[in-house]
C-alpha positions in Angstrom: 0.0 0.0 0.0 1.2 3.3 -1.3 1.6 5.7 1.5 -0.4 9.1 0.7 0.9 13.1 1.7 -1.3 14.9 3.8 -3.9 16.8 2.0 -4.8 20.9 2.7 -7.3 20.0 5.2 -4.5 17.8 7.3 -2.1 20.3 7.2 -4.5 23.1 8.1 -5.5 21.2 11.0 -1.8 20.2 12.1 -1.5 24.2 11.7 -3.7 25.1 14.0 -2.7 22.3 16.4 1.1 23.7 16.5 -0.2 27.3 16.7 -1.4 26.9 20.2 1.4 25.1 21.6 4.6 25.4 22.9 8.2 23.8 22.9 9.1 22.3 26.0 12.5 23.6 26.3 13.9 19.3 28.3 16.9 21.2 30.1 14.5 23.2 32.2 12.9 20.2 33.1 15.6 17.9 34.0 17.6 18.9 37.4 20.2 16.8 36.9 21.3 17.2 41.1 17.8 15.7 42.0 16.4 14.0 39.0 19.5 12.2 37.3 19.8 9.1 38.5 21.9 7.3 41.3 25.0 5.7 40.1 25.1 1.9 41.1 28.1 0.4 43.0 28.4 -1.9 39.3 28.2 1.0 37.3 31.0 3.0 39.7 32.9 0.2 38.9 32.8 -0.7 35.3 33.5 3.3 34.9 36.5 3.2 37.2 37.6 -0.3 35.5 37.5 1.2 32.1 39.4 4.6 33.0 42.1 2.9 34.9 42.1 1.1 31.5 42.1 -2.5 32.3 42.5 -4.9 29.9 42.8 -2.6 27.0 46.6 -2.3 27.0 46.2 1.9 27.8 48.2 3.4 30.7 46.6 3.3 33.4 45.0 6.9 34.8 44.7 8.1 38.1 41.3 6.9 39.4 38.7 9.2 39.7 37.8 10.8 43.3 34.3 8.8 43.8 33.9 8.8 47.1 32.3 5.0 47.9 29.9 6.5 49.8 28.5 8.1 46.9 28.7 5.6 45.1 27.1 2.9 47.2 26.6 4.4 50.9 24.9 1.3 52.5 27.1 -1.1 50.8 29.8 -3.2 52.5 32.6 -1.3 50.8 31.7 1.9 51.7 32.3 1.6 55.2 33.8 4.8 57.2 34.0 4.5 60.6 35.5 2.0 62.9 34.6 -1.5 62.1 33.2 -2.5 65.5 31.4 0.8 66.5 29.6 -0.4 62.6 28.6 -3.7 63.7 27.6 -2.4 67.0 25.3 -0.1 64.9 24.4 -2.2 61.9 22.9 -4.0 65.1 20.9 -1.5 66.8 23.3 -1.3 70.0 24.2 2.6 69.3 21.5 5.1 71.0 21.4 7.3 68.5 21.6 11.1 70.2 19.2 12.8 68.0 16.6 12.3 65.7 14.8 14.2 62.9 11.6 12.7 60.9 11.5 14.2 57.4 8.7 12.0 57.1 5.5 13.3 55.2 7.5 16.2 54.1 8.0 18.2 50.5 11.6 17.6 48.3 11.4 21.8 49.4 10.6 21.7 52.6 12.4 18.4 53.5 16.0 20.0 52.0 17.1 23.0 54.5 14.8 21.1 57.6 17.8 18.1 56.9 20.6 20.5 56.1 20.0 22.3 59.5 19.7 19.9 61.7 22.4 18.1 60.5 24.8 20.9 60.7 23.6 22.1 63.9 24.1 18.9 65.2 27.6 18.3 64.5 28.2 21.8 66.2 26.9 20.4 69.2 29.4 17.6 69.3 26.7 14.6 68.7 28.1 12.1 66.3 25.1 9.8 66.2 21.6 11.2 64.7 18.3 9.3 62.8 17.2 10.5 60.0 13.6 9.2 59.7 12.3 9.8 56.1 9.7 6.8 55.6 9.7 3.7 53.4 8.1 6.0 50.4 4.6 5.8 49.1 3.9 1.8 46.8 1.8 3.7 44.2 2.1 4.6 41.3 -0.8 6.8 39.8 -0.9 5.6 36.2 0.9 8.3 34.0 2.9 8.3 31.3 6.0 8.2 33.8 6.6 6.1 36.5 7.1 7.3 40.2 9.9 6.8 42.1 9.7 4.9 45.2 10.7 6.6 47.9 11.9 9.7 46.7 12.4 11.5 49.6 14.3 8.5 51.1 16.2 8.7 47.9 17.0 12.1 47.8 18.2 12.5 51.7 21.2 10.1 50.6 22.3 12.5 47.4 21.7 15.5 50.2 23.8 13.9 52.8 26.7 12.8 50.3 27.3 16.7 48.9 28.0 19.9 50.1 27.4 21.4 52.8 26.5 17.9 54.8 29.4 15.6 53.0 32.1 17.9 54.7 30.4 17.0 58.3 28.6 13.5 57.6 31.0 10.3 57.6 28.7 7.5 57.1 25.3 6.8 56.4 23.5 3.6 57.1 20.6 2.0 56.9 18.7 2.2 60.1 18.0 -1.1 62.5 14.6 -2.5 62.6 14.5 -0.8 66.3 14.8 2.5 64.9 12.7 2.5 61.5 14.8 -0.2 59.1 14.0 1.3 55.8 12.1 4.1 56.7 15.2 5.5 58.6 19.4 6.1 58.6 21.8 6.4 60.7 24.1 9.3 60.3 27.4 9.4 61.8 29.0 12.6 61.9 33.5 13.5 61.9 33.9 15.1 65.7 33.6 18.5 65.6 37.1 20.3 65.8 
């Protein structure tokens, strides 16, 4: 079957369609520091692997300044702080000193609330806070994107791993099931000097 151009009365119409609309203009709508995603602990690796040029007979570069807890902050290899005061947390044995809940809480209103207490903290000597932020909602309402689960949970870990909280905050973990499991972190802060 032939395919046939579009006749006067098509392109009128597509006329008058374009008329009232407008170009989205993508780099306005893409925030690359909340929306880009989070880079995986494979991914930091298969980019680190092929700039350090492994297996491809290149010099080898200097590796690139990823900090692991970036790249992976509840994973194994990212760990900080002193192995056993870890454990001892991992387990739920460390009274935390101080505790925020983000929980219910606007990407807006959620931001300076976390970068405040977390800073004001650290002044006060604690090392130890929770960071309650909920599990995130289990819905997604049907449009043409998918939500993210748990984006505020999601978003606290990029907020705690750059500046100002990544020059004060040492490690972040997931919290124990005594103080909110997945709903909640741990955030060990450097002592205050």
């Amino acid at each position: 079957m032939k395919k046939r151009g579009l006749n006067d009365e098509d392109l009128a119409l597509w006329r008058k369609v374009t008329d009232r609309t407008e170009r989205l203009d993508l780099k306005s709508l893409f925030r690359a520091e909340i929306d880009a995603p989070h880079p995986t602990a494979p991914a930091i690796r298969r980019a680190q692997a092929a700039l350090s040029g492994k297996g491809s007979g290149m010099p080898r570069k200097a590796p690139t300044s990823v900090s692991p807890a970036f790249a992976d902050p509840l994973g194994p290899a990212s760990v900080q702080m002193d192995k056993k005061a870890f454990t001892k947390l991992k387990r739920g044995k460390i009274k935390p000193e101080g505790k925020i809940d983000l929980h219910g809480m606007t990407l807006d209103q959620a931001h300076p609330v976390l970068n405040r207490y977390i800073l004001n903290a650290h002044r006060s000597g604690k090392r130890l806070v929770l960071v309650v932020t909920g599990k995130g909602k289990r819905r997604d309402e049907g449009g043409p994107i998918p939500v993210r689960y748990g984006v505020l949970r999601h978003q606290v870990l990029h907020w705690l791993n750059a500046p100002p909280l990544s020059s004060v905050v040492m490690q972040v973990s997931q919290a124990h099931v005594s103080h909110g499991a997945d709903g909640a972190y741990y955030v060990y802060l450097r002592r205050h000097r």
